[in-house]
mmCIF file as gemmi writes it, N, C-alpha and C atoms, coordinates in Angstrom:
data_model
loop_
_atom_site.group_PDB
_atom_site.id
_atom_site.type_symbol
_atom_site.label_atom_id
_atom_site.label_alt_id
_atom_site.label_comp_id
_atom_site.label_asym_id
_atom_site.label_entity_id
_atom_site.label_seq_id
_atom_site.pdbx_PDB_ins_code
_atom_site.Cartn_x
_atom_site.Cartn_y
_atom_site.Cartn_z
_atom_site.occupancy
_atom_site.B_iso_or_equiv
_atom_site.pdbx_formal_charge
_atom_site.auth_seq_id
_atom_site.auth_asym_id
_atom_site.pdbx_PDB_model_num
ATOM 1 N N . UNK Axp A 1 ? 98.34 108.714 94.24 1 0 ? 1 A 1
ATOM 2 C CA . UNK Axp A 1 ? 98.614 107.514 93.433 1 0 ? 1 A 1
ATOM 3 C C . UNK Axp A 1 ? 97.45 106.517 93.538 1 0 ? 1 A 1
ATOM 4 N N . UNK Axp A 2 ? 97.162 106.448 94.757 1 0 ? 2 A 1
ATOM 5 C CA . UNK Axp A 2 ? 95.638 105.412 95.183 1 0 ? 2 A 1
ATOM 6 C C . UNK Axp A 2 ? 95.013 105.82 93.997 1 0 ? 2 A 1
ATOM 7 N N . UNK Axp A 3 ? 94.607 106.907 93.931 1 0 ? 3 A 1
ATOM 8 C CA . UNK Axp A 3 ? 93.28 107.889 93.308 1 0 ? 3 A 1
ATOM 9 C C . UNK Axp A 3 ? 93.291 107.424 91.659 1 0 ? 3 A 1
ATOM 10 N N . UNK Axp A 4 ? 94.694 107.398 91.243 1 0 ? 4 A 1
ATOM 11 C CA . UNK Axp A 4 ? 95.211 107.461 90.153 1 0 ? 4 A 1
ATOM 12 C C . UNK Axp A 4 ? 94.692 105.464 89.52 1 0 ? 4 A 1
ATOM 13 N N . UNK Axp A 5 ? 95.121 104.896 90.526 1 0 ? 5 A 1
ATOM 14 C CA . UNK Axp A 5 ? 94.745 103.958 90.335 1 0 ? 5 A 1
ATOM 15 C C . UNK Axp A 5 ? 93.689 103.05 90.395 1 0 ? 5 A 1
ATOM 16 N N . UNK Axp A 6 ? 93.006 103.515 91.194 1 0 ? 6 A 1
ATOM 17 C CA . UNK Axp A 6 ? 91.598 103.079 91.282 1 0 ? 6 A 1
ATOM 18 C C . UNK Axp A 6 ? 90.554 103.475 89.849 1 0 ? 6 A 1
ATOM 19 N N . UNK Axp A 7 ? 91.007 105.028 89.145 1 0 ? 7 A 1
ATOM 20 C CA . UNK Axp A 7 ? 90.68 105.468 88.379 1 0 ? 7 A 1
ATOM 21 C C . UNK Axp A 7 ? 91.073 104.874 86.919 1 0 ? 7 A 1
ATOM 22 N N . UNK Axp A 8 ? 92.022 104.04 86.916 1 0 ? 8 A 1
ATOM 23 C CA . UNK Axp A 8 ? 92.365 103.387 85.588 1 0 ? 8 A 1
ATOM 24 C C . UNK Axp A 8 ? 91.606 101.903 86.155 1 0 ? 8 A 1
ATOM 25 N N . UNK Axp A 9 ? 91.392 101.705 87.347 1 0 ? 9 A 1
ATOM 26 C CA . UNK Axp A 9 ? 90.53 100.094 87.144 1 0 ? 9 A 1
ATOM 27 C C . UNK Axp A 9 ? 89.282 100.813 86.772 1 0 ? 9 A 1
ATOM 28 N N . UNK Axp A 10 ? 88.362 101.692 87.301 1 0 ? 10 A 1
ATOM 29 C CA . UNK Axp A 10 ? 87.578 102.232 86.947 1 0 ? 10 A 1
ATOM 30 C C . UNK Axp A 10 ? 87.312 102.05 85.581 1 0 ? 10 A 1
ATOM 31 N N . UNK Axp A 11 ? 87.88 103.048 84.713 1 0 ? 11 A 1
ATOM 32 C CA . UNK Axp A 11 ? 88.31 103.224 83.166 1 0 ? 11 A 1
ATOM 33 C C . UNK Axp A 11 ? 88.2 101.663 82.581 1 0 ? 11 A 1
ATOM 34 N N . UNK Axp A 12 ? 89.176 100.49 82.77 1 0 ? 12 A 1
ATOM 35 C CA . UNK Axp A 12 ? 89.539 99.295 82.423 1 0 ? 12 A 1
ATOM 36 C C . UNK Axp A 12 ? 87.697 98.531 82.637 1 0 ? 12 A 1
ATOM 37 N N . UNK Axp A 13 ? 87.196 98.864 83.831 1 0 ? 13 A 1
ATOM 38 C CA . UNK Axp A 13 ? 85.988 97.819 83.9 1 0 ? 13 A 1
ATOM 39 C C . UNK Axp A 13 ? 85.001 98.635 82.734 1 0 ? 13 A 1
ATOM 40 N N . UNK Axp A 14 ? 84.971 100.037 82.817 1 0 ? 14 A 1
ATOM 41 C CA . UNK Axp A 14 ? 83.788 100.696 81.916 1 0 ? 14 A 1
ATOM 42 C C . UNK Axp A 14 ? 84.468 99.805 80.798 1 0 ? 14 A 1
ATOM 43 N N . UNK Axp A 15 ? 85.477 99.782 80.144 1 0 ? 15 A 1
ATOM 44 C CA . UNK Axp A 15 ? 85.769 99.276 78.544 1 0 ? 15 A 1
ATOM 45 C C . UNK Axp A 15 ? 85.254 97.882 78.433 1 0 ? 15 A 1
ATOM 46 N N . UNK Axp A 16 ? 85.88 97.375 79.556 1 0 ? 16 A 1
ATOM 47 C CA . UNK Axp A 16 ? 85.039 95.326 79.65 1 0 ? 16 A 1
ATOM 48 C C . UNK Axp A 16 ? 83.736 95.367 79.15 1 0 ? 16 A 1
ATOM 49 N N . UNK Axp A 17 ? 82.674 96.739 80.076 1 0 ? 17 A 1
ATOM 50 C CA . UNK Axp A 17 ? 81.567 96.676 79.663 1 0 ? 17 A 1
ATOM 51 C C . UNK Axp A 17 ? 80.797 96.971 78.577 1 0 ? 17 A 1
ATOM 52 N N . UNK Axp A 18 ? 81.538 97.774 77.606 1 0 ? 18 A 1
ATOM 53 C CA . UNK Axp A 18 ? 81.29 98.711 76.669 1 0 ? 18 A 1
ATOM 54 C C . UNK Axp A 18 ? 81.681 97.179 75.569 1 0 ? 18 A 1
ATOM 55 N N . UNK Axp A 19 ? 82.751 96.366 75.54 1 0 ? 19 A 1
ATOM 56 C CA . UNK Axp A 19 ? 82.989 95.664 74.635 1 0 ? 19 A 1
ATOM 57 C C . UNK Axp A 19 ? 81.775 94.465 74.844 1 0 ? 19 A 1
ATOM 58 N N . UNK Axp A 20 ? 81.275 94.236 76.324 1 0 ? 20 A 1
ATOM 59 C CA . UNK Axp A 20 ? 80.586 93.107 76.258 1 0 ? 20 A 1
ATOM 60 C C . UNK Axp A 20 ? 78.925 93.504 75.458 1 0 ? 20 A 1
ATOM 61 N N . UNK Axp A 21 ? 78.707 95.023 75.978 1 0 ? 21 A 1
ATOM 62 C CA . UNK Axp A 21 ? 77.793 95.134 75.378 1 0 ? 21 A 1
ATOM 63 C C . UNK Axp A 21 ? 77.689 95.686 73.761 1 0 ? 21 A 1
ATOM 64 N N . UNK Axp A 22 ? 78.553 95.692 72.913 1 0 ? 22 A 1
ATOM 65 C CA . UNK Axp A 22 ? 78.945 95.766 71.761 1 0 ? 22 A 1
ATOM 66 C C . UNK Axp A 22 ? 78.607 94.732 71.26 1 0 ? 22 A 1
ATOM 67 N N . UNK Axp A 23 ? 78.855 93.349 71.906 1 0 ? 23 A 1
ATOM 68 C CA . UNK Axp A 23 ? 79.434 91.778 71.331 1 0 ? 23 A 1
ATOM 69 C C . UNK Axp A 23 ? 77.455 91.477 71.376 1 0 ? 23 A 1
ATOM 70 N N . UNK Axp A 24 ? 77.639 92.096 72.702 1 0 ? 24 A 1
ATOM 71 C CA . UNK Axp A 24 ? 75.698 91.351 72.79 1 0 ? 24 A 1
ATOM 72 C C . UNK Axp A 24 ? 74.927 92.096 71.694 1 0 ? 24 A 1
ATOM 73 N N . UNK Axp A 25 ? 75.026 93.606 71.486 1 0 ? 25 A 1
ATOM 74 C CA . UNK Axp A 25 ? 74.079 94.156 70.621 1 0 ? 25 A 1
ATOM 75 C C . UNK Axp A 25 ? 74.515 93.257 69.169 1 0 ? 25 A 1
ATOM 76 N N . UNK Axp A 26 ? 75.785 93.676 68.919 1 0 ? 26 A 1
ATOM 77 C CA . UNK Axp A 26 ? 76.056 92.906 67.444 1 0 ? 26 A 1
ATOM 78 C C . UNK Axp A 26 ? 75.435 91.464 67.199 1 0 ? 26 A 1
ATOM 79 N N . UNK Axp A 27 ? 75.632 90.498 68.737 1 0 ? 27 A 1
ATOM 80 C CA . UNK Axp A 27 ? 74.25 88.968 68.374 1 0 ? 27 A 1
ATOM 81 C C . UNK Axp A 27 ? 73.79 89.064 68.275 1 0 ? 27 A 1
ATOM 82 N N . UNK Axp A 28 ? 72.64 90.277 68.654 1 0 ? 28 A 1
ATOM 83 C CA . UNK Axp A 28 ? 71.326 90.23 68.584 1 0 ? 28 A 1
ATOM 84 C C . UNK Axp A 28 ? 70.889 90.73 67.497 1 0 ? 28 A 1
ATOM 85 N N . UNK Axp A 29 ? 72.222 91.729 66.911 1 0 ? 29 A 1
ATOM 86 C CA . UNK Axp A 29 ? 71.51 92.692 65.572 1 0 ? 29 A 1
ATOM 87 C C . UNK Axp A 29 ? 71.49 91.211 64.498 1 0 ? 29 A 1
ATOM 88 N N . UNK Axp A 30 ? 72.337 90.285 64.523 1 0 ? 30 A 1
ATOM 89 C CA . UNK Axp A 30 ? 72.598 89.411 63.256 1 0 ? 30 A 1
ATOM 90 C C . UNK Axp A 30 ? 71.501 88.282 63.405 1 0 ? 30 A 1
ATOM 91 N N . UNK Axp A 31 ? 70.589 88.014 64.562 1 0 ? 31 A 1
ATOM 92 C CA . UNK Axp A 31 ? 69.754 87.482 64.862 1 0 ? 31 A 1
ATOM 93 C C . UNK Axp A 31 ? 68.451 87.439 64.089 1 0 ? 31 A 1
């Protein structure tokens, strides 16, 4: 269960990062 869960915060932070760097490329593309 640990395993299980550590692996969905895992999962949850990659997406934070994937959206922040989405938000940054898209400012910079309209720049």
């Amino acid at each position: 269960m640990l395993l299980i869960g550590d692996t969905k915060k895992r999962q949850q932070a990659d997406i934070e990062q994937a959206k922040a760097f989405l938000e940054d490329h898209r400012r910079r593309a309209r720049t």
